[in-house]
C-alpha positions as CSV (number, residue, x, y, z in Angstrom):
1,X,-95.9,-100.9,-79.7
2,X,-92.8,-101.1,-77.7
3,X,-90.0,-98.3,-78.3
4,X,-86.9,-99.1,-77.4
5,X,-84.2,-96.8,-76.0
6,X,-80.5,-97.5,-76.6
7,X,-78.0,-95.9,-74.3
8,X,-75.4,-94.1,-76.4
9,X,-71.6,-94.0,-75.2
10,X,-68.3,-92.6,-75.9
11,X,-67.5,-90.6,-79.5
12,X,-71.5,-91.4,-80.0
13,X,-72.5,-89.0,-77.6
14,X,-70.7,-86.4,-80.2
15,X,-73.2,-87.0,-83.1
16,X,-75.2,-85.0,-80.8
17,X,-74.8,-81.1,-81.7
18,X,-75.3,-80.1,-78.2
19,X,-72.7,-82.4,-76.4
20,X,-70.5,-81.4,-79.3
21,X,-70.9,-77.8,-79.1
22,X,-70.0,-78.1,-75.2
23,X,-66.9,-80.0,-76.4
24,X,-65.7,-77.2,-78.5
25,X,-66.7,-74.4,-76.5
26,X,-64.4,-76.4,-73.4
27,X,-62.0,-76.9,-76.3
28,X,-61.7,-73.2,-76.8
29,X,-62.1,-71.7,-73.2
30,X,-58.8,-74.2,-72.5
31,X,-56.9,-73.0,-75.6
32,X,-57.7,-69.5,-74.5
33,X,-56.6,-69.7,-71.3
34,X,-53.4,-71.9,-72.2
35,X,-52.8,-68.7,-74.9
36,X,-52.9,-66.0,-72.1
37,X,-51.7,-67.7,-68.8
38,X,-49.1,-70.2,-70.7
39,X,-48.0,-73.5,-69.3
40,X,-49.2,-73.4,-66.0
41,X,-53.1,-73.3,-66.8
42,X,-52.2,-76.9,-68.9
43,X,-50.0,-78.5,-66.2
44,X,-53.1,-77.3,-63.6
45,X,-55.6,-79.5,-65.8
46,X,-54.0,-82.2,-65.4
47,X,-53.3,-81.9,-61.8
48,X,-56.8,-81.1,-61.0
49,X,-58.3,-84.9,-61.2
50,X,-56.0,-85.2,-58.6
51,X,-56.5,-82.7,-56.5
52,X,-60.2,-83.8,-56.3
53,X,-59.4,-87.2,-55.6
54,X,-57.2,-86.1,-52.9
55,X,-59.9,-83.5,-51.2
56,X,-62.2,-86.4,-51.9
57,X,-59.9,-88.8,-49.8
58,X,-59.8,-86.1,-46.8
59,X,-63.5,-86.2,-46.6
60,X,-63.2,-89.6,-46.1
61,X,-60.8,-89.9,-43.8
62,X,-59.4,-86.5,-42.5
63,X,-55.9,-87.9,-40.8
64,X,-54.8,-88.5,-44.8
65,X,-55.2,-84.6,-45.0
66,X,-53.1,-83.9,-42.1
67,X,-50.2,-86.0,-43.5
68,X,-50.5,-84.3,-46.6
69,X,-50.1,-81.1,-44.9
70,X,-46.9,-82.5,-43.3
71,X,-45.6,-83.4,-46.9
72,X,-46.6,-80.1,-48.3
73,X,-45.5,-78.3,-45.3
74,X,-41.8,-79.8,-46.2
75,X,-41.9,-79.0,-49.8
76,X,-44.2,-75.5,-50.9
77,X,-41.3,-72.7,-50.2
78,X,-38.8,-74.8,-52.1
79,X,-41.8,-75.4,-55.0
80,X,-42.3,-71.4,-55.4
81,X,-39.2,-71.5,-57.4
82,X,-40.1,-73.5,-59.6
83,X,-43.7,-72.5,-59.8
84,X,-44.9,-69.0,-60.8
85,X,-47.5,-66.6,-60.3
86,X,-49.2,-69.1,-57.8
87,X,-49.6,-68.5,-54.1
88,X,-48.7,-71.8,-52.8
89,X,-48.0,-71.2,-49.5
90,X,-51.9,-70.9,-49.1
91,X,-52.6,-74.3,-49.8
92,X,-51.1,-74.5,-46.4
93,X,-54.2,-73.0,-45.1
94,X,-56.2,-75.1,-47.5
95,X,-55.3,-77.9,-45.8
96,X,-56.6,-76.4,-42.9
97,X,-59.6,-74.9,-44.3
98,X,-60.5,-78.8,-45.7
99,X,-59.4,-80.4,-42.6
100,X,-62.0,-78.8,-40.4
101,X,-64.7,-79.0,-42.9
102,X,-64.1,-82.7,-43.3
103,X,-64.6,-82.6,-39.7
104,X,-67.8,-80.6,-39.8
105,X,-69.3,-82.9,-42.5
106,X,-68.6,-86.0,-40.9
107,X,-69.8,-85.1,-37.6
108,X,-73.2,-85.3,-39.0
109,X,-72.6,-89.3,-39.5
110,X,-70.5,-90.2,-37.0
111,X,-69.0,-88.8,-33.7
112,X,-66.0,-86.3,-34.1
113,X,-64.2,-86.1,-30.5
114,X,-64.1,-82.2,-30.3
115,X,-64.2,-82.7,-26.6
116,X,-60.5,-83.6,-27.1
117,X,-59.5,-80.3,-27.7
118,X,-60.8,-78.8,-24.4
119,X,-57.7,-78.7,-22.9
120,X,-55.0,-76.2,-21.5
121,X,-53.1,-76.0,-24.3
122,X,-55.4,-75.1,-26.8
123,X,-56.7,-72.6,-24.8
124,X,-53.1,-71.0,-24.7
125,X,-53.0,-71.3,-28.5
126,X,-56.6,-69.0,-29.0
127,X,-55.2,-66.4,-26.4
128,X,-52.0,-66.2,-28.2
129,X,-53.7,-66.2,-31.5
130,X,-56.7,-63.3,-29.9
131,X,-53.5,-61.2,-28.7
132,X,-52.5,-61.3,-32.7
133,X,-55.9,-60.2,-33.6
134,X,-55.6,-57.6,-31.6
135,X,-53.2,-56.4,-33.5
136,X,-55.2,-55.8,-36.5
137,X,-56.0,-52.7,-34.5
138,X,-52.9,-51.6,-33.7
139,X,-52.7,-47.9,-34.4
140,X,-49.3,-47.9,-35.4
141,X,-50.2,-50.3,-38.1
142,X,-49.5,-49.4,-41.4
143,X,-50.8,-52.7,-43.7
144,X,-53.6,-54.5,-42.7
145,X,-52.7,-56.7,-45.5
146,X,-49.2,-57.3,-43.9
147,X,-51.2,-58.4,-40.6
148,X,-53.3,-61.2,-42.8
149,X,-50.2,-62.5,-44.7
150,X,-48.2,-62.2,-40.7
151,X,-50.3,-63.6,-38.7
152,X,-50.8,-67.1,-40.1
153,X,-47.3,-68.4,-39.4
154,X,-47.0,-66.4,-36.0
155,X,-50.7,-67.3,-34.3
156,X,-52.7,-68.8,-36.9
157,X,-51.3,-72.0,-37.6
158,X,-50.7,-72.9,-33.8
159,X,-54.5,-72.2,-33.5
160,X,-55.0,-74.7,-36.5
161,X,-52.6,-77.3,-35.7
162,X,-53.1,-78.3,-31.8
163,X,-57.3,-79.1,-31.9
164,X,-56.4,-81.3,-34.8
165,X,-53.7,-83.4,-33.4
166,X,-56.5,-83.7,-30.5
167,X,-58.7,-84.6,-32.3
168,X,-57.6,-86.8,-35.0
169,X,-53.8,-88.0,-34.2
170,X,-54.2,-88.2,-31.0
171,X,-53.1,-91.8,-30.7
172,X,-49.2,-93.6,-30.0
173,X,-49.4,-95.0,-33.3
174,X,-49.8,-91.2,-34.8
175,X,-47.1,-89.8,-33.1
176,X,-44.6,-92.8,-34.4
177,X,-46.0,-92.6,-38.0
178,X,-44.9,-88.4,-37.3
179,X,-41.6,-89.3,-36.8
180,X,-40.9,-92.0,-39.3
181,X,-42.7,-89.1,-41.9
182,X,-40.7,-86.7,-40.1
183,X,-37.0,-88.7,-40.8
184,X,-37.6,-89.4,-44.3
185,X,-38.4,-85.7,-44.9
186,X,-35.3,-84.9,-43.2
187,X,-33.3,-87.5,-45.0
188,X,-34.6,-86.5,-48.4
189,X,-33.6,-82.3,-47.4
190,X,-30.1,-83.4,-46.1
191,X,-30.0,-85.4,-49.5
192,X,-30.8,-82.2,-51.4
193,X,-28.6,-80.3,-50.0
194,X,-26.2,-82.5,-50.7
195,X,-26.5,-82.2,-54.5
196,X,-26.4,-78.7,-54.2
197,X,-23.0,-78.7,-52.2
198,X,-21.4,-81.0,-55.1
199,X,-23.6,-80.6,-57.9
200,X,-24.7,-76.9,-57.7
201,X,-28.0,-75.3,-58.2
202,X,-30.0,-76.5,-60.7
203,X,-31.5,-73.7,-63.3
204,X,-34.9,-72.6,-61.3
205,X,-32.7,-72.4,-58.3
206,X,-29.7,-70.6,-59.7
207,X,-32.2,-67.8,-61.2
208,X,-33.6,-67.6,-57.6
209,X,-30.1,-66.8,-57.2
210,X,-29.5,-64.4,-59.6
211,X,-32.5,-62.8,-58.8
212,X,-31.0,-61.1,-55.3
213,X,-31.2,-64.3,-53.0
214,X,-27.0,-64.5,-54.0
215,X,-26.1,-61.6,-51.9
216,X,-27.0,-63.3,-48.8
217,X,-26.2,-67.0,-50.0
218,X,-23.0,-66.7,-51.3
219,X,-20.0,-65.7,-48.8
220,X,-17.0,-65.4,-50.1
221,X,-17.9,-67.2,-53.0
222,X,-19.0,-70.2,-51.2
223,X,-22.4,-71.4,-51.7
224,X,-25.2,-71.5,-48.2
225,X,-26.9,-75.1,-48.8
226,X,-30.7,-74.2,-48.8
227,X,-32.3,-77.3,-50.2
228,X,-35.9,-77.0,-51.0
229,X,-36.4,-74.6,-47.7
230,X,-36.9,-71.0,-48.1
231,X,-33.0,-70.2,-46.8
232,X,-30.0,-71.2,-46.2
233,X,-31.0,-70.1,-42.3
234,X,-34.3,-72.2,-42.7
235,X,-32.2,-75.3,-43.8
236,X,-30.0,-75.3,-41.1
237,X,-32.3,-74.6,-38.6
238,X,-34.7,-77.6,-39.5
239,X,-31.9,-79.7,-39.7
240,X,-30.2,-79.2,-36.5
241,X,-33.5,-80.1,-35.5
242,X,-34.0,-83.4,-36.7
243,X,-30.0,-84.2,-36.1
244,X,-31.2,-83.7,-32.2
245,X,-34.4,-85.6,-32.8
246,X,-33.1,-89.2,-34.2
247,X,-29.6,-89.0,-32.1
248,X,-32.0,-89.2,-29.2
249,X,-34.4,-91.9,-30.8
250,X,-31.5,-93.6,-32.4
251,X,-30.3,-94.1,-28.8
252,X,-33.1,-95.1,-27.0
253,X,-34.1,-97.4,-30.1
254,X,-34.8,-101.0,-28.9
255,X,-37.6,-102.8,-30.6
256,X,-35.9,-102.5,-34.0
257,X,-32.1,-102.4,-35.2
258,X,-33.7,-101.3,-38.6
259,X,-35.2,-98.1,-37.2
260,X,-32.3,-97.6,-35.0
261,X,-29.7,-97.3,-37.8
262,X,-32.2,-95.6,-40.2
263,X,-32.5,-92.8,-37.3
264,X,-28.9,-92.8,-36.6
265,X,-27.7,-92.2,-40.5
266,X,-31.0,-89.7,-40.6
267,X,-29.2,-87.4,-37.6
268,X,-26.1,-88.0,-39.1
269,X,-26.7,-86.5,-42.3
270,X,-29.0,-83.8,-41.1
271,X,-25.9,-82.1,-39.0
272,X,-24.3,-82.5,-42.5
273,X,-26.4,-80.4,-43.9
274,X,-26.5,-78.1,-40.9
275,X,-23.2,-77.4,-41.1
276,X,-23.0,-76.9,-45.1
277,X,-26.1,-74.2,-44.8
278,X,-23.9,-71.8,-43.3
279,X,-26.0,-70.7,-40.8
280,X,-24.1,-70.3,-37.4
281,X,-27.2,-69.8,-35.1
282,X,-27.8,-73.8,-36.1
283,X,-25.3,-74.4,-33.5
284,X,-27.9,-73.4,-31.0
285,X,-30.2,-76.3,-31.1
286,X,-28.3,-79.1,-30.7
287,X,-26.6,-77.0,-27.8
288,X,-29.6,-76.3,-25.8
289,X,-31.1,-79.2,-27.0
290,X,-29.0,-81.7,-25.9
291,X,-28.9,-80.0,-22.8
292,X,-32.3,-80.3,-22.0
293,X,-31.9,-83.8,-23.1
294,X,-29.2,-84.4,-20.3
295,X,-31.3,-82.4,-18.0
296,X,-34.5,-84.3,-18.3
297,X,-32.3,-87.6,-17.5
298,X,-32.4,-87.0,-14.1
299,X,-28.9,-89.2,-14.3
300,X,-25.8,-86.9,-12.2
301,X,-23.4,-89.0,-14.2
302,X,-24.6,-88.6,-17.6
303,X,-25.4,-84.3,-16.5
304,X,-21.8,-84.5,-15.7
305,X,-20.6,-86.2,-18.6
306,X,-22.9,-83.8,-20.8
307,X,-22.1,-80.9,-19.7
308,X,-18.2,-81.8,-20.1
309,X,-18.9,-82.8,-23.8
310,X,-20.7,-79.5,-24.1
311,X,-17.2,-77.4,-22.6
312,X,-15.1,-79.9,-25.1
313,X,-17.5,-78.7,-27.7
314,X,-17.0,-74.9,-26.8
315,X,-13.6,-74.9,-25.8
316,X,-13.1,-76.2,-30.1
317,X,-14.3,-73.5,-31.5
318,X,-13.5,-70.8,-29.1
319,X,-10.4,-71.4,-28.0
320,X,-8.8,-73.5,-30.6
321,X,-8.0,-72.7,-34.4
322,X,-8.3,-76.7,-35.3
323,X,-9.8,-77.0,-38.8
324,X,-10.0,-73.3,-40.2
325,X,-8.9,-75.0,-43.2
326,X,-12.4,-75.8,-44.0
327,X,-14.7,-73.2,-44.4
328,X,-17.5,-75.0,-42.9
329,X,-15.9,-75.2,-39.8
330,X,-14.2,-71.8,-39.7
331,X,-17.8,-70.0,-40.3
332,X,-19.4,-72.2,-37.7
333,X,-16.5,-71.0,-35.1
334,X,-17.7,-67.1,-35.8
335,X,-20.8,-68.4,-33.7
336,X,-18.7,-68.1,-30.3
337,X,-17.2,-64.6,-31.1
338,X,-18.6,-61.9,-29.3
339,X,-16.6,-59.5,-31.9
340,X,-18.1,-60.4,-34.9
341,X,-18.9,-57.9,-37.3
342,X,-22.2,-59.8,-38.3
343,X,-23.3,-59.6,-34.4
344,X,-22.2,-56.2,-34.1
345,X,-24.3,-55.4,-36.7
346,X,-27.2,-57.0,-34.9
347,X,-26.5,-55.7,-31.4
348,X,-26.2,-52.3,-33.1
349,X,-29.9,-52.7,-34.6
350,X,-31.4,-54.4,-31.7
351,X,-30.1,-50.5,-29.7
352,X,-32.4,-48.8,-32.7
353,X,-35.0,-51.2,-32.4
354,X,-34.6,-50.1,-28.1
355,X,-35.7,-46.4,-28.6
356,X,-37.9,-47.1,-31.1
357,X,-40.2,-49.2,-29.0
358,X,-39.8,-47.5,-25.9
359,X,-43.4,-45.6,-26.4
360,X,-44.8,-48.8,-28.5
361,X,-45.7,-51.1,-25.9
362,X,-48.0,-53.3,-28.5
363,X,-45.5,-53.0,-30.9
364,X,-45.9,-51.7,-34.5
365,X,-48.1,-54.3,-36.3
366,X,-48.2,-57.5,-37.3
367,X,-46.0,-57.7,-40.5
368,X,-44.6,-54.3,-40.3
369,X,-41.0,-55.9,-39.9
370,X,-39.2,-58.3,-41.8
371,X,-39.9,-59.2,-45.3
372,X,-44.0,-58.5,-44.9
373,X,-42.5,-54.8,-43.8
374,X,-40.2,-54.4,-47.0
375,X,-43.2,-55.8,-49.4
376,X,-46.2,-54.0,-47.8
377,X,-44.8,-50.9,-46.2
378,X,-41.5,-50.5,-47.6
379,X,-40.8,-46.5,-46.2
380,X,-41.1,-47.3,-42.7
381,X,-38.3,-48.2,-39.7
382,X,-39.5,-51.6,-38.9
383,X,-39.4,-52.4,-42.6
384,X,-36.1,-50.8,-42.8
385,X,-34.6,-52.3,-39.9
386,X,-33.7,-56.0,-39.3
387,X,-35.0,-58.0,-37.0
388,X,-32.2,-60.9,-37.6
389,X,-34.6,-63.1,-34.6
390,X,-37.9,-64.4,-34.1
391,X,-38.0,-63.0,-30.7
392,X,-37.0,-59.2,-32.2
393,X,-39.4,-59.6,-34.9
394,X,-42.1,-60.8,-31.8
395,X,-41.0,-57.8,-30.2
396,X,-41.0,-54.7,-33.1
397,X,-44.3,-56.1,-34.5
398,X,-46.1,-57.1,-31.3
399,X,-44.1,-55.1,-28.9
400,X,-43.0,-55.6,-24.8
401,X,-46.6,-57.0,-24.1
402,X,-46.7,-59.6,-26.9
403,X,-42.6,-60.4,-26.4
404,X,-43.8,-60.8,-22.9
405,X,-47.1,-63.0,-23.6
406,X,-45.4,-65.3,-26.0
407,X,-42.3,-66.3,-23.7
408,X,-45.0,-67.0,-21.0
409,X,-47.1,-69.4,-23.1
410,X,-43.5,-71.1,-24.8
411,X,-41.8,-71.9,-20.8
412,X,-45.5,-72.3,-19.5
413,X,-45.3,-75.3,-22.5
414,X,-41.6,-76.0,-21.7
415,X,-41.5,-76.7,-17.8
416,X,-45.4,-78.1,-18.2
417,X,-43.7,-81.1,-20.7
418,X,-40.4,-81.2,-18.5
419,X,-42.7,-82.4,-15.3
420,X,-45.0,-84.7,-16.9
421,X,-41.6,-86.3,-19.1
422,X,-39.3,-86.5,-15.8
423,X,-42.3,-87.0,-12.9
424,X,-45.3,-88.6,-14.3
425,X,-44.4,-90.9,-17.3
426,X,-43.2,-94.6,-16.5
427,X,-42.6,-95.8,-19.9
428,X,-39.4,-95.2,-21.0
429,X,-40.4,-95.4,-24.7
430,X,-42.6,-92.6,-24.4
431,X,-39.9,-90.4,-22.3
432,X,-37.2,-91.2,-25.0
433,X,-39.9,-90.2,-27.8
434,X,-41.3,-86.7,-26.1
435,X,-38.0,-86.2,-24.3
436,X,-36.6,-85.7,-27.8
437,X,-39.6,-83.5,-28.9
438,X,-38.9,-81.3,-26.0
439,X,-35.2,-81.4,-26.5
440,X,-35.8,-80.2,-30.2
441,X,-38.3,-77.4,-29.6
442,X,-36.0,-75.9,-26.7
443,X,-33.0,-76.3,-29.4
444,X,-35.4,-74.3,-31.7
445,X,-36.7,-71.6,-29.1
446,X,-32.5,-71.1,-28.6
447,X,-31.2,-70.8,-32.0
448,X,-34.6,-68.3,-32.8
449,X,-32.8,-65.7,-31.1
450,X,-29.9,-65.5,-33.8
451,X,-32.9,-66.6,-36.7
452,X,-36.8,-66.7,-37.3
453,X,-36.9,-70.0,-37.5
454,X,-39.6,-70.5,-35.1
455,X,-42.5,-69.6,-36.9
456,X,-41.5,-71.0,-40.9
457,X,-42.3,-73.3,-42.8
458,X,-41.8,-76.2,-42.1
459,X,-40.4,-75.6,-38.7
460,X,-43.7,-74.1,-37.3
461,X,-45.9,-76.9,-38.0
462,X,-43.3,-79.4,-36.6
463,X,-43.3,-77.6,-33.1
464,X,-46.7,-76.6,-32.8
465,X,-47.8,-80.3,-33.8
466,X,-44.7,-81.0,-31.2
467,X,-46.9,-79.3,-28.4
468,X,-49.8,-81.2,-29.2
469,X,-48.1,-84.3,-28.8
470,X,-46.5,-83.6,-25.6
471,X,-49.6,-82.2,-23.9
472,X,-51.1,-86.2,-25.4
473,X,-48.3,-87.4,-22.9
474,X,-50.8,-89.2,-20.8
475,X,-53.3,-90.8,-23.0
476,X,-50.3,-92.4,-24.3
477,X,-49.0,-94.1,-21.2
478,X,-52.7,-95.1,-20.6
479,X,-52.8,-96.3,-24.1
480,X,-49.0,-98.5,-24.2
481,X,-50.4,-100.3,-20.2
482,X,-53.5,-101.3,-21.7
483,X,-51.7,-102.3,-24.9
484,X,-49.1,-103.9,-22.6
485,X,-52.0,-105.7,-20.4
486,X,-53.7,-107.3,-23.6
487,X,-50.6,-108.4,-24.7
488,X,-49.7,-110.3,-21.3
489,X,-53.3,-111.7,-21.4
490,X,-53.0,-113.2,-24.4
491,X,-49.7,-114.9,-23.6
492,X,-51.2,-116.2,-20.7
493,X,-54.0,-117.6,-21.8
């Protein structure tokens, strides 16, 4: 006698009492989490399929992740405003966390290049990043917690970010689809901003407002454009970075006039929204960065001609009064005066800070400044003092010897780049693209003595990945001759 068994399906499978007791105990675990978290537990089950299929796809193919993380490295500090209770700027180290296990996984398959990231430059990154774990030591310390929550954006994420544009971005092709990533993000901040300017804030950001963030983003009742960045600072500091970025590659654009004008109206708009964040120290980066630009030229006639543009540019807003009508204008001109009551304030601090330090060589902890200071060890002078600088914030937390170590590793990085870009490269694609990389981190390194714009988000990530493909300088003139030598093969065939 033959049985036969029939496969059951779909609202079948329910006449079942155990697959529909499992049903209605799911049923009520979700209702009773919806009941006590709210409207966040329901909006998180219906993001979760796609969070799997996304950590699914890294697995796959790890370079998906690290584009993710340049997406979500644009975004999170805007989405905490709008998202509660939620700690999304660790899914920054997520990313991380999945990128180099994707990487573990698949080297038992197939063969994952970690021989890429022998190299100089990482090696600088884990010294830098052992001289912040050091710190968890410090004696002067106060949190320990402060240190975890510090340390990622100071030494962490440099550690993180170089091996893997070694390993797995390390090709031409990477580095332009950076960019063009990098120039829509920019484009789609400036556009932000833009709304904010004419629109206003819309209700999750006007309550960030109300909730204290008012006092230092409205002047004189005039709104500091901060986009979907974590300040007004932030926003003008990532934005005078991408104005210096496409100016250069809008200039030096050749192959496409599409790309040329889509760079050209990017930098355009992104000194916009510079100049309506409010934040004087912008000024700084495309200053020194244009100046290194010039510099790495090599060209006495355009040095000349830049470094008269750069007087012209001076001269307005310290010597002239031209357009004080517009308040954009009139607070970028209190950049250039030594007087101002904002610097004096600074100065003034920076003379505390002096004494302070003079028997704290190592500093006073990671995190003990700042806003890490204020949250995790609120009595204390370094969390009572501001910084106002990514360098004075180096300096309180890490002290003379990690100010010291950090300048070291950033010029060893700086002249390193210069000499390879100006000596050793032939293409003059690849010197426009990493000459503007350069150009953009000096500008950054500048303007991070008025603002801590170094290390955040998404500025950090930029520059460190910014290192990475400087130090690739090389592989990619190897790569663009042997692309070049197929090419004229083929055509003469």
């Amino acid at each position: 006698m033959t049985r036969v068994f029939n496969k059951i399906y779909g609202s079948e499978l329910l006449k079942n009492p155990v697959y529909l007791s499992v049903l209605i105990l799911v049923m009520l675990c979700i209702g009773y989490l919806l009941a006590i978290k709210g409207l966040i537990i329901g909006v998180g089950f219906l993001v979760l399929p796609f969070v799997l299929a996304y950590v699914f796809a890294i697995f796959i193919t790890p370079r998906v992740g690290l584009i993710g993380l340049f997406l979500f490295n644009f975004f999170v500090l805007g989405l905490t405003r709008y998202i509660k209770g939620v700690p999304l700027g660790l899914g920054v180290d997520a990313h991380f966390i999945l990128l180099y296990l994707a990487l573990f996984f698949k080297s038992f398959f197939q063969k994952v290049p970690w021989k890429n990231a022998k190299n100089e430059l990482v090696f600088l990154a884990f010294i830098w990043f052992g001289y912040a774990f050091f710190q968890l030591f410090n004696p002067e310390a106060v949190s320990r917690i402060a240190w975890f929550y510090s340390m990622r954006g100071v030494a962490l994420y440099m550690l993180f970010t170089i091996p893997i544009i070694f390993i797995i971005f390390n090709k031409h092709k990477d580095l332009e689809v950076f960019l063009k990533i990098w120039a829509v993000l920019a484009l789609l901040a400036s556009l932000k901003g833009i709304m904010q300017k004419f629109i206003g804030p819309d209700p999750w950001e006007q309550a960030w407002l109300d909730a204290g963030s008012d006092n230092t983003h409205i002047i004189f009742g005039k709104l500091r454009i901060f986009s979907f960045m974590s300040d007004a600072g932030q926003f003008g500091g990532a934005q005078a970075h991408s104005g210096v970025i496409f100016a250069i590659l809008a200039w030096h654009e050749k192959k496409s006039r599409k790309w040329k004008f889509f760079y050209a109206i990017v930098s355009l708009i992104s000194f916009y929204g510079m100049m309506i964040s409010g934040t004087r120290g912008a000024i700084a980066v495309p200053i020194m960065g244009f100046a290194t630009y010039i510099v790495l030229q090599r060209n006495t006639k355009v040095i000349i001609a830049g470094i008269l543009m750069g007087l012209a540019v001076f001269a307005f807003f310290k010597f002239t009064t031209i357009g004080n009508g517009n308040y954009t204008i009139r607070r970028m001109r209190t950049a250039f005066d030594l007087n101002d009551a904002s610097l004096q304030v600074r100065l003034e601090n920076q003379r505390k800070l002096k004494d302070y330090m003079a028997a704290r060589p190592f500093g006073g902890g990671l995190g003990s400044a700042g806003n890490w200071g204020k949250r995790f060890s609120p009595d204390t002078f370094l969390a009572q003092t501001p910084t106002d600088s990514w360098y004075v914030m180096i300096w309180a937390e890490q002290g003379i010897v990690g100010l010291s170590l950090h300048l070291l590793i950033l010029f060893y990085i700086v002249i390193k780049s210069a000499n390879i870009i100006v000596f050793k490269l032939k293409s003059p694609l690849l010197k426009a693209q990493l000459g503007a990389l350069l150009s953009g981190m000096t500008g950054i390194m500048a303007a991070s003595y008025g603002n801590g714009v170094f290390g955040q988000m998404p500025t950090g990530i930029i520059i460190y990945s910014s290192m990475g493909f400087l130090f690739l300088a090389k592989k990619y003139e190897k790569e663009l001759k042997q692309k070049d030598k197929i090419i004229s093969n083929s055509k003469n065939r």
